[in-house]
FITOR-443590 format. One record per atom (N, C-alpha, C): x, y, z. Coordinates in steps of 0.05 Angstrom, whole numbers, plus 5000, padded with zeros to 4 digits. Layout:
XYZ...
END
This chain:
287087425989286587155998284687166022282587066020279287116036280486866064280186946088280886786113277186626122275986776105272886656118273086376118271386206135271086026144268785746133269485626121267685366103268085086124266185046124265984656135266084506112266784326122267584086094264383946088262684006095260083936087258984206078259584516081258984586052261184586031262684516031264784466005263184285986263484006002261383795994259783925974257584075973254984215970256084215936258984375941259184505909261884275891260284105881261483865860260683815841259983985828258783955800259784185775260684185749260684345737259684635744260284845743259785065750259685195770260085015791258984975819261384815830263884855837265484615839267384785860267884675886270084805901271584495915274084505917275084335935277184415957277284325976278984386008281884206003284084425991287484305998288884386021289684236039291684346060289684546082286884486086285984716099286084916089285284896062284385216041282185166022280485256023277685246007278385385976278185165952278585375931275985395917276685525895272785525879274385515850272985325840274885165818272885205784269885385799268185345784269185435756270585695745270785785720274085695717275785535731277885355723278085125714275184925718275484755706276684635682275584895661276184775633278284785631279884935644283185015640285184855655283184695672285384525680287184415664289984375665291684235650291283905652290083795670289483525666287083465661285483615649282283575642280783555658278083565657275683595675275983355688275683095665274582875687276482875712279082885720281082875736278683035765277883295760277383385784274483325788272883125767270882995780270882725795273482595798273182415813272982425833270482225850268582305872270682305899273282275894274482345918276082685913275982725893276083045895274183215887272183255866269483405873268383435896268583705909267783735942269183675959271783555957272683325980274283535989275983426010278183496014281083306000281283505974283283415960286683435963286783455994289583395993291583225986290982975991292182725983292282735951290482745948289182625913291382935896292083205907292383455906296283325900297483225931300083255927301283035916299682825903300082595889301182605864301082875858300183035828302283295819301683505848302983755846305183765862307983995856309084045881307484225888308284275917306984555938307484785926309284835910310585085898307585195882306784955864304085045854302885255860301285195892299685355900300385675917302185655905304385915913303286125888303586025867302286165837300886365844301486635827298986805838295586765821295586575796293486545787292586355794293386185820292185945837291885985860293086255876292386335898289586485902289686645875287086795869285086565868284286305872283286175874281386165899282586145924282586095942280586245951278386165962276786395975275486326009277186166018277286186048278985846067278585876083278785626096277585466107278985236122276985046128276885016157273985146173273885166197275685006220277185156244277984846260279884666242281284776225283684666205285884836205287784726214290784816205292784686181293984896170295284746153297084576149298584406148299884136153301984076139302384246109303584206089306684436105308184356103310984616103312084646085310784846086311885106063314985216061315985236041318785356039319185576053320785706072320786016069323486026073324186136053327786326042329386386077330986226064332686246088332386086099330685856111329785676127330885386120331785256137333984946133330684736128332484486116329884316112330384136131327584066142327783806164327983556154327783476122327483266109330083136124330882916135333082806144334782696119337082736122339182776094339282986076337383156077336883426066338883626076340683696087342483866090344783666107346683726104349983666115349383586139350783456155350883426181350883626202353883816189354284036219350584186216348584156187346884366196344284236206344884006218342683856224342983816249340683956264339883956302341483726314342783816333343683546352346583476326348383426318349583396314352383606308353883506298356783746306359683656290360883776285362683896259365383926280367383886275370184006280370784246258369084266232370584406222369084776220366784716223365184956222364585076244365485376249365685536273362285686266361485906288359086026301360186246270361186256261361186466235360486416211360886146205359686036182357985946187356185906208353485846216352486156207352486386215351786576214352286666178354486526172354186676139351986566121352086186132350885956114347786066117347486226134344386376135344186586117345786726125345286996108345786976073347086746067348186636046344586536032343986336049341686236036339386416025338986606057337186796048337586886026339686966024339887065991340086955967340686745977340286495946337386475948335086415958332986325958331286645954332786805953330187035950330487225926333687205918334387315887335287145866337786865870337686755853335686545847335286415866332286175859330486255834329386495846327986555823327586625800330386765795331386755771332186535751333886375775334586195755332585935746329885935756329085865746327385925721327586225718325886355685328186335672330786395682333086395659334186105648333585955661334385685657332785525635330485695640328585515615328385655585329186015602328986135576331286265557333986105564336586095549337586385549336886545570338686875569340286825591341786975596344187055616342787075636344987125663344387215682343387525684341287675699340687895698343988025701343688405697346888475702344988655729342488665739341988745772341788525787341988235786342588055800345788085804347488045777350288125783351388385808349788605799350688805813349688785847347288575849346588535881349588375890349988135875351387965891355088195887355688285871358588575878358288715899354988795905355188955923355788825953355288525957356188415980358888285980359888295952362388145950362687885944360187865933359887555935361887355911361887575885363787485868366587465876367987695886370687695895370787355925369087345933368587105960368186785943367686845913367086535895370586455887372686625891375186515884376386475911375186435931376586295960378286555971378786466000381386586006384386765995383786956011386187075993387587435998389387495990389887745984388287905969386687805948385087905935381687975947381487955973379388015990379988276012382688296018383288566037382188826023380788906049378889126050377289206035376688886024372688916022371088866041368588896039366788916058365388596047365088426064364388076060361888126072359088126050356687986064356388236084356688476076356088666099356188656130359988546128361188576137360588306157359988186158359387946162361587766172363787746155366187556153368087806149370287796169372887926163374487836146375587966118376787926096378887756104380587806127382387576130381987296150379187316153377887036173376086766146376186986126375486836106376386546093375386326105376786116084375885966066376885666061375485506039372485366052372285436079369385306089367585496080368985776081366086036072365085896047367885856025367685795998366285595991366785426007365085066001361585136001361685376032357985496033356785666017359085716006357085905983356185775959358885665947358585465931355785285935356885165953353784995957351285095957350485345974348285425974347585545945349385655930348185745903346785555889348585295882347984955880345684955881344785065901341185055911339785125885340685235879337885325857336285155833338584935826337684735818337084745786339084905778338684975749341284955738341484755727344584755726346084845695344284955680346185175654345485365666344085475684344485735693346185795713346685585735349285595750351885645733351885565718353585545701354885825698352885965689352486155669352586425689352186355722352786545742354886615747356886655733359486715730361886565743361486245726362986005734365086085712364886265690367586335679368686465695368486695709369386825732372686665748369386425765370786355781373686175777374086015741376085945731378186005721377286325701377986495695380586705701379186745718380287025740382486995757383386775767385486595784387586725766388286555746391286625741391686935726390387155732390287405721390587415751388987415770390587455799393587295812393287175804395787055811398487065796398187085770400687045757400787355728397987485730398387835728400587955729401088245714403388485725400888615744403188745767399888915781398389005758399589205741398089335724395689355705396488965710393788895691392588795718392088655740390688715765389488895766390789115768389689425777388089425756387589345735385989505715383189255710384488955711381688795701381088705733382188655755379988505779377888635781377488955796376389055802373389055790373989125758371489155741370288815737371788555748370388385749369188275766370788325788369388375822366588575822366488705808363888975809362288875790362588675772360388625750360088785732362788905725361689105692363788995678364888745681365588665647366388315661365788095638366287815648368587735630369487445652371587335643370686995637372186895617372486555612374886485614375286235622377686205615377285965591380085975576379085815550381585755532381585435558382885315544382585055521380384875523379584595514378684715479379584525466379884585443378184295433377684255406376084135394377983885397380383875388381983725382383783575410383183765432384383685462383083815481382383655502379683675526382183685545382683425561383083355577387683385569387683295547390483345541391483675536392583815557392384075553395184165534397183945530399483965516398383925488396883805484395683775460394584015440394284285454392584495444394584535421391984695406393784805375393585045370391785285388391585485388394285595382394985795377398386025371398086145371400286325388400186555396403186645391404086805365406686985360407487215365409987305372409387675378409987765338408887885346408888075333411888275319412088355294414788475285416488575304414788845320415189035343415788925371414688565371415288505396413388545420410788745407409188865434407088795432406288585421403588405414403688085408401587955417401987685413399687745386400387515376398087535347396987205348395287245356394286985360391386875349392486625335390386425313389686165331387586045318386485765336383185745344382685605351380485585365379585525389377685555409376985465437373785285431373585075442371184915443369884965468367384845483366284875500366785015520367285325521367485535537365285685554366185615578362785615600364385925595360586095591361586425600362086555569363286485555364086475529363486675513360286615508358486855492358887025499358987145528358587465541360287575556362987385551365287545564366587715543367687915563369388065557372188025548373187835569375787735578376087445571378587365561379287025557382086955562382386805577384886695593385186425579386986535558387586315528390186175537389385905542392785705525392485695503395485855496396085765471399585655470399785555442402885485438404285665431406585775449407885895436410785785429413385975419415085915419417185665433416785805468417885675489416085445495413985425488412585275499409285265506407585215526404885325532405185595550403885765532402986005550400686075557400486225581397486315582396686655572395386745563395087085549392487155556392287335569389587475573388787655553386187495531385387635509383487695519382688035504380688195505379088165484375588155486374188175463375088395443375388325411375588605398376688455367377488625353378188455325379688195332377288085305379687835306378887555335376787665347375487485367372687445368370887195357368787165352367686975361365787005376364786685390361686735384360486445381357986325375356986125396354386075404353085905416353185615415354785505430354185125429351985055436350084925426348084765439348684575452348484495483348984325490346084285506346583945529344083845537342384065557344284305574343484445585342884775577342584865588341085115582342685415574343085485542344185725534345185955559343085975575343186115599347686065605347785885601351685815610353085945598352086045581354386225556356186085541355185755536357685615530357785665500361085715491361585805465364485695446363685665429365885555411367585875397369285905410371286225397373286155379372486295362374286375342376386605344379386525343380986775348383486835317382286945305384487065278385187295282388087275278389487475281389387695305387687565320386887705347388887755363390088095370391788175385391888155416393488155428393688235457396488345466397088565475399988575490401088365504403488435504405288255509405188255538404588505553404988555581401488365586400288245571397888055576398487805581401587725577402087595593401887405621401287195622400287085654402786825660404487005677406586855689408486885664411086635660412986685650411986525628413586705593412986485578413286235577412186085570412885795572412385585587412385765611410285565645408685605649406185605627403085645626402385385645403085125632402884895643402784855663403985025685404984905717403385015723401185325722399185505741397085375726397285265701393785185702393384955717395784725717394784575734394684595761394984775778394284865791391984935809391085145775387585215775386285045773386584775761384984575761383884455779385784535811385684385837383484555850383284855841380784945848377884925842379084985799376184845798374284585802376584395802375184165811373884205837375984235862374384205887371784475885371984615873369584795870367884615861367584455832365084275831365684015844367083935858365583815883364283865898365084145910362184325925359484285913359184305886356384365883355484035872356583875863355583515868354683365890356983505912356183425936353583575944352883815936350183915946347483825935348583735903346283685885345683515887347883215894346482975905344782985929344683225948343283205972340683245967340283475953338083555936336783325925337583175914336482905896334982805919337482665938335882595964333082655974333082875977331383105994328382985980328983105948326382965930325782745926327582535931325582165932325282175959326282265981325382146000321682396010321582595996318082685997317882525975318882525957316382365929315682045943317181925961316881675966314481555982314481856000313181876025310881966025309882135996307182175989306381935967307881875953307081695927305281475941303081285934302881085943301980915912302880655923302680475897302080245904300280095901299479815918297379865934297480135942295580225967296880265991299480325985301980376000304080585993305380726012306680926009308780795991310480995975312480845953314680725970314880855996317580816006316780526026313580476027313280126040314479926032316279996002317779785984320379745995321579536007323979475989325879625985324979545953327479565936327479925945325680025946325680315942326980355961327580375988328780486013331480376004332780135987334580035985336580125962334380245950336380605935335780845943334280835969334281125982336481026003337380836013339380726030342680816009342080785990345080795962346081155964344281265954343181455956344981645976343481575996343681666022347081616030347981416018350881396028352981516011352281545992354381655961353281905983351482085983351482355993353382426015352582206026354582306060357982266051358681996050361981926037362782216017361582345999362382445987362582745998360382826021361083066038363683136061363682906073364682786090368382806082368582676047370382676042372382986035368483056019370283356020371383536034369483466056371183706079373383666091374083346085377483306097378583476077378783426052379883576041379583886038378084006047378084306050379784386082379684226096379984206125384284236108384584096096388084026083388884316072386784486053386584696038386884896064385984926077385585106096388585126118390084866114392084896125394584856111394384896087396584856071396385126050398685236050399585376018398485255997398685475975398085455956399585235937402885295941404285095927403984815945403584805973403484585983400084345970398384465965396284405952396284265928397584495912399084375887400084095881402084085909404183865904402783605921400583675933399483415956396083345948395483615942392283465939391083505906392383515889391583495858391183225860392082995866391082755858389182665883388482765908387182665923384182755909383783065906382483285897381183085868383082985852381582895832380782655829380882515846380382205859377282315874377282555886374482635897372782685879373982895852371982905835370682715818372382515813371482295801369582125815370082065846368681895852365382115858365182385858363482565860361082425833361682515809361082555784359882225784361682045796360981795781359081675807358481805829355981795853353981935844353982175834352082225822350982115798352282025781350681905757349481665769350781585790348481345799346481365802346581665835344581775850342181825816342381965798340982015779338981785774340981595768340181355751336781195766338481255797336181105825333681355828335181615821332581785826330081695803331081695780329581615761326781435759328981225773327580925778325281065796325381145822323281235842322081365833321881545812320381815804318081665774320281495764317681285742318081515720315581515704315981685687315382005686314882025715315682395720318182405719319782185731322382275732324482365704322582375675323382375652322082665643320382785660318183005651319783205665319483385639321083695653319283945659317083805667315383965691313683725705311683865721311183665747312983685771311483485782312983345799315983215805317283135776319883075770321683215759320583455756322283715742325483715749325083655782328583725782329383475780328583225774329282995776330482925740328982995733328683005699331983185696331783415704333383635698336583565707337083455730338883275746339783045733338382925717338482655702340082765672338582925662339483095645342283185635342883365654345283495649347883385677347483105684349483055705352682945700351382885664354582935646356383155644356283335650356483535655359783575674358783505695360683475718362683295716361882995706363782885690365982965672365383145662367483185634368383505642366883715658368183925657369883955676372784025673374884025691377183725700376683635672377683375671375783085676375582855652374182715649374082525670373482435682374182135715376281965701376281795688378181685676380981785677380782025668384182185668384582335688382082295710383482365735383582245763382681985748383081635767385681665759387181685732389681595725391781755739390582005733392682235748392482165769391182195791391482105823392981805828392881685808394881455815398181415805397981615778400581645771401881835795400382105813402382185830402882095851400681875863402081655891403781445878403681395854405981335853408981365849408881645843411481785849412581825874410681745897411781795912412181445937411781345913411581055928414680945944414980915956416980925975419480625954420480655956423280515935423180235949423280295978423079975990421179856001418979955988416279836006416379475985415279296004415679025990413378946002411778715994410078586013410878486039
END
């Protein structure tokens, strides 16, 4: 990249076919043997305010900045523009955004948090850096191009612990090394968890988030929790290290949200030392490329849970859904598919009581990342608003437009705001105390999460026009956000059945003599 020095009166000079350079951001390009290849055709870069000009305006009207990051658009570039600095701010990994509403409160200058100490300031850094410099980029080639997560991306984030740190607080973190050593295994809580969560969120690809081992994080709970050591001792470790994955997989074609409903079966066997288990699993995030499946099925006593291993008799295939293969989501087939009996998870029969349980995690886990993705949304109408002009006016001189960046803006905060009371509850309460107090608060959050965002979507749209429908450009993540925000809705319980549930359990506990 050439630093030599051009005045905007010789730029001027070269506007003509063959002969064609224009000045973006205080960078001189030479456009002469790109023309033809422009993706928006010649005439576009002969209009007399960009032939020769300084085409910044006319430049970010059009492109994001990421553009000129490209190495076959950098190679463009063959100097600057004298007595010019550049003006545009550039991303750099690791670095907070100044866009106002663009990050949380506690991380925004001048303001302040009761709940976040000088340690999760220090992780939420080291956290990003590393979301923005190994997954970002990935997940944006994997997201479009329907493969898995790399298994040397896997093996970066084992080596800091980052998988064992995605199932929260716990016994199951003593005497690992957190983030290189960063966070003491037992200082660890649900605020680390809410920041990681969120910052992964960042990447903005949401079948490949998916697909970053969100079976893992569902999965793997009741094999730690309700396990013999023996099977602990033998499956955490290798899933904590990234050499073999887990789903959990329960939702069946025939029952989503009704988990008594499942028809999967699971029998022992003559000998007693095997479950033999028939049925099917529907939309299983992780699915395709796990190893491991943490099956409800019916048994005898009742719902159980069984930790099946890939192998006869277990066959899973690809769902197409609105988002990206990259998720591993899979419809499994299980005939005659064995497992020991010591595979077991908890007692037979009270499968029911630990998954609902797990549910209290996975939900508030995707509240973490709603609450981050609506910020994100934010972040992008309020630049698309602020460069767009329409009338001969910036988009955001409107109205109506500030008056869904005002909507916007408040679903984001209420719904952050809300979450961290409730992690702030998590953090001081047991596990069974959680259970018994915040499953219906927890799912009253996710609902009202899921059903803020499909708004936030709905208003991004409107501002973005018909980029906001294009899955490149300028509206890429707007399009992509719009896309798959059903998603959050339905996985981990539908809003509907968990408006109902949060109100069937305050009212169990509605006091006998309360009267008007």
């Amino acid at each position: 990249m050439s630093t030599k020095e051009y005045t905007l009166d010789e730029v001027a000079k070269h506007n003509k076919p063959g002969d064609f350079w224009v000045a973006i951001d205080a960078r001189v390009y030479d456009l002469s043997r790109f023309m033809n290849m422009h993706p928006g055709g010649v005439s576009v870069l002969l209009d007399p305010e960009v032939a020769g000009q300084d085409a910044t305006e006319a430049f970010y009207s059009l492109h994001r900045a990421e553009v000129l990051d490209r190495p076959q658009y950098k190679r463009l570039q063959i100097g600057v523009v004298g007595g010019q600095k550049s003006v545009i701010a550039g991303h750099v990994p690791g670095q907070l955004s100044q866009v106002p509403y663009a990050e949380p409160s506690w991380l925004t200058s001048g303001y302040h948090s009761p709940y976040y100490s000088e340690n999760h300031r220090q992780f939420q850094k080291a956290v990003r850096k590393f979301v923005d410099e190994e997954i970002y980029p990935e997940a944006q080639i994997k997201e479009e191009d329907g493969t898995r997560v790399s298994q040397e991306l896997v093996d970066k984030m084992a080596a800091l612990n980052i998988n064992a740190m995605r199932l929260g607080p716990g016994k199951h973190l003593k005497g690992l090394t957190l983030m290189n050593g960063l966070v003491k295994p037992e200082e660890f809580d649900y605020f680390h968890e809410l920041i990681l969560t969120q910052e992964i969120t960042r990447c903005g690809a949401r079948g490949y988030g998916d697909g970053l081992l969100s079976g893992m994080v569902i999965g793997l709970p009741p094999v730690l929790n309700f396990g013999s050591d023996e099977l602990k001792a033998r499956i955490v470790p290798e899933v904590f290290q990234g050499k073999k994955f887990i789903s959990l997989a329960i939702s069946e074609a025939h029952a989503g949200s009704d988990v008594m409903g499942l028809q999967t079966t699971a029998v022992k066997s003559e000998d007693g030392k095997d479950w033999i288990i028939n049925g099917t699993k529907k939309w299983i995030t992780n699915g395709v490329f796990s190893d491991y499946f943490t099956v409800g099925c019916k048994t005898e006593d009742g719902f159980t849970v069984i930790l099946v291993e890939r192998g006869p008799g277990v066959e899973t295939k690809s769902i197409k859904t609105s988002y990206s293969p990259s998720a591993g989501t899979a419809y499994i087939t299980f005939d005659n598919a064995r497992a020991p009996v010591g595979n077991t998870l908890g007692e037979e029969g009270g499968g029911i009581f630990f998954v609902r349980g797990n549910f209290n995690h996975e939900r508030w886990v995707m509240c973490c990342g709603s609450a981050r993705s609506q910020r994100s949304v934010v972040e992008e109408c309020l630049k698309w608003s602020a460069q767009r002009k329409a009338f001969g006016k910036p988009l955001n001189s409107l109205a109506v437009i500030r008056s869904k960046l005002a909507e916007m803006m408040t679903r984001s905060e209420t719904t952050q705001n809300w979450l961290e009371n409730i992690t702030y509850q998590m953090n001081n309460m047991s596990y069974k105390q959680q259970a018994g107090k915040l499953a219906g608060p927890i799912g009253l959050l996710k609902a009202h999460c899921t059903s803020s965002a499909q708004e936030t979507a709905k208003d991004a749209v409107q501002i973005f026009g018909g980029r906001g429908i294009t899955r490149t450009g300028m509206g890429r993540y707007i399009e992509h956000y719009h896309r798959t925000i059903a998603f959050d809705a339905l996985l981990g319980g539908a809003e509907d059945v968990l408006r109902d549930l949060a109100v069937r359990q305050a009212l169990r506990v509605m006091p006998k003599n309360a009267r008007l």
